[in-house]
N, C-alpha and C positions, 0 to 999 in steps of 0.2 A: 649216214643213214643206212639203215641194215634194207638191202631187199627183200620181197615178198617171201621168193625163194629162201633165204636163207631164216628168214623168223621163223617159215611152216619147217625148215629141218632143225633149228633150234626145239621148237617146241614138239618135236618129232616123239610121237611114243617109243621106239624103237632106236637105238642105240645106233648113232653119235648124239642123239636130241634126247632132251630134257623132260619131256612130255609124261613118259612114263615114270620117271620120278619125283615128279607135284603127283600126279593122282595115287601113288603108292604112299604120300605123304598126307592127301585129302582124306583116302580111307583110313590112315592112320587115322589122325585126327578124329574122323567120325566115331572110330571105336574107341577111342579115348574118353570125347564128348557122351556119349550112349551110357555107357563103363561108369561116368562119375554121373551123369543125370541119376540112373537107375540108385546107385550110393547115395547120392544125397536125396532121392526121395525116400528113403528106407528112414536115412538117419530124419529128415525132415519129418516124416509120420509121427515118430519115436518124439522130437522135439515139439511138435506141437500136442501131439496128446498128453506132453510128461508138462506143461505147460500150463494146460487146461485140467490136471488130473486135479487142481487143490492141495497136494501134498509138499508141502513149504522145501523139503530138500531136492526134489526135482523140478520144483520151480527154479530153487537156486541152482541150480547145476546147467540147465539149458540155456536158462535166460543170460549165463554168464558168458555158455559156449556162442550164443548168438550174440553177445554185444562183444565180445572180442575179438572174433571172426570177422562182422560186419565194419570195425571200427581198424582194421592192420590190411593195409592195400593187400590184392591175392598175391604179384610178384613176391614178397617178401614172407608171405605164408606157404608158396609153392617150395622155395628153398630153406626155411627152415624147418617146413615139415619132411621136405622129402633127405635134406642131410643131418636133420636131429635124429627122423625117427627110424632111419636106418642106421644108426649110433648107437641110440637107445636099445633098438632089439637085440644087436650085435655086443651089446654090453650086457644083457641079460641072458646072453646063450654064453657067453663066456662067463659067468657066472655059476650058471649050471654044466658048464666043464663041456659045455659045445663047440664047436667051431663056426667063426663066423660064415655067415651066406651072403651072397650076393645079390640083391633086391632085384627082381624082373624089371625092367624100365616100363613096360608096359604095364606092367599090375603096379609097381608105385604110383604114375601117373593120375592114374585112374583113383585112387585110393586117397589121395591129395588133394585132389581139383574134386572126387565126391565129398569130401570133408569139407570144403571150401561151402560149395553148394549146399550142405545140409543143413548150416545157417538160414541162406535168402530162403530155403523150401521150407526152414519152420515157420517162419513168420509167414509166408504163403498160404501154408495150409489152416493155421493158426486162424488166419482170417475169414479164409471160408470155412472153415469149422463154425465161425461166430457169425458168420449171415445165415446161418440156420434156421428159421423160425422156432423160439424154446416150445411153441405151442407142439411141433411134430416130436419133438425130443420127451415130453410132458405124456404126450397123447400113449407111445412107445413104452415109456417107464409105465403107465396106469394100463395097459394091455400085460402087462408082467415080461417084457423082450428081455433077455439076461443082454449085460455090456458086448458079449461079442456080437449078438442076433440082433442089436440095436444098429452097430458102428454096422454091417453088413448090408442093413438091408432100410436104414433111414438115412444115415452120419454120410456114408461112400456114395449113394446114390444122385447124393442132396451137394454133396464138396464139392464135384469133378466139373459141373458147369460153373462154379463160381473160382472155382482155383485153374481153370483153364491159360486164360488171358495172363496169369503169371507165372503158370507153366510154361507155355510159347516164350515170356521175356527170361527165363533163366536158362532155356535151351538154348536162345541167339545169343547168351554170356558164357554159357561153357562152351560154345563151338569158338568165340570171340579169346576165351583165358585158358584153350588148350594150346595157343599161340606160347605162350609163358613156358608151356612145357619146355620148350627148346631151350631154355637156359641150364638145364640140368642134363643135357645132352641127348635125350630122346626125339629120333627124328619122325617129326610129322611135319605138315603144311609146313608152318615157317621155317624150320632150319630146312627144310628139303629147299625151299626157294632158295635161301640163305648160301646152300651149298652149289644149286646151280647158278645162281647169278655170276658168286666169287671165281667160279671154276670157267665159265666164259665172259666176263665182265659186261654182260649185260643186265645192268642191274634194272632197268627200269620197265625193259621186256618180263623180267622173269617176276617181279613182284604186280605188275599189273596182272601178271598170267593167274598168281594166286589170288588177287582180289577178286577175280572173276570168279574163280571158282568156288569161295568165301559166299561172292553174291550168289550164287548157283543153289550152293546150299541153302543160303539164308529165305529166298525164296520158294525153292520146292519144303522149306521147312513147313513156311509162311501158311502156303495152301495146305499141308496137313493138318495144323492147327485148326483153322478155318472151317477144313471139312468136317474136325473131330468137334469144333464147338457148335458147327452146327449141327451136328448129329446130338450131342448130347444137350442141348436146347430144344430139340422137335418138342412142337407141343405147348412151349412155354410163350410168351406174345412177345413180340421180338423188340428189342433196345431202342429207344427213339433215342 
């Protein structure tokens, strides 16, 4: 049994203890999670509007990137997107008679796990796009609104209380599959616990230390969501 003393200088911020390298691995992590949420809601927009547009090749094109995505566990799409498509680039600048580069760990990460994400966030939005009432969609088009002063000021206003609730469930999955990163050797939460546990063989101290801080997050997430849905609900007669 470890005493008090020595778990508080284990888990010490400052250097012999570990402390300070879980939370340089939590903020990693944060900005990784942040980095591909903001990615995959770009590319989610993009897939549920190319979705909803009626035009049969971009229905085929998304509907295929979301059933292949959602259908190949993410571990296995984290590694092969992130040692394909730094393959792939690196074979197209050799090509054009460049020399290969060397992918930022931080921007592939981010660039991977938002790709992963732009999947769950089309069909997300897809959804609340389609609890719309068509009567305010109807009402908009017979006022003469052009497509962008429509989606602006009816479509965005009308989504973000209905696409909330799976907002919040896809924020608690990329903070949950930025864990994955570590297998590609970029150090966040998990391999930073990973690296301290091995380095003092306290494996059960150090990985309980990260699930705290997992929970830490997941909760102060928790209340943001919360406060933003009920911000964007005032008004509306609340859920029974």
């Amino acid at each position: 049994m470890n005493s008090p003393n020595s778990v508080l200088d284990l888990l010490s911020i400052a250097p012999p203890g570990w402390g300070g390298v879980l939370l340089v691995g939590a903020v990693a992590s944060l900005l990784i999670s942040f980095g591909a949420y903001l990615v995959g809601m770009a590319l989610g927009l993009c897939g549920a509007l190319g979705k909803l547009s009626g035009l049969g090749p971009l229905y085929f094109v998304f509907n295929a990137y979301t059933t292949i995505i959602r259908a190949v566990p993410e571990l296995i799409l984290i590694v092969a997107l992130y040692y394909a498509g730094t393959d792939g680039l690196n074979r197209i600048l050799a090509a054009a008679d460049l020399g290969p580069i060397e992918v930022n760990g931080l921007f592939a990460a981010i660039a991977v796990l938002g790709f992963v994400q732009g999947a769950y966030m089309t069909e997300v939005l897809r959804g609340a796009i389609l609890a719309i009432p068509v009567g305010q969609l109807e009402a908009a088009k017979a006022f003469g609104m052009r497509p962008t002063l429509r989606f602006r000021r009816i479509i965005l206003p009308a989504l973000i209380p209905n696409a909330l609730p799976g907002f919040a469930n896809l924020w608690m999955s990329v903070i949950k599959d930025s864990a994955l990163i570590a297998v590609v050797g970029y150090q966040e939460l998990a391999l930073a616990t990973r690296v301290a546990a091995s380095n003092t063989k306290q494996y059960m101290l150090f990985f309980m230390a990260a699930a705290a801080l997992y929970l830490v997050i997941t909760i102060v997430s928790n209340m943001l969501f919360s406060a933003l849905e009920a911000y964007f609900r005032r008004g509306q007669r609340p859920l029974s």
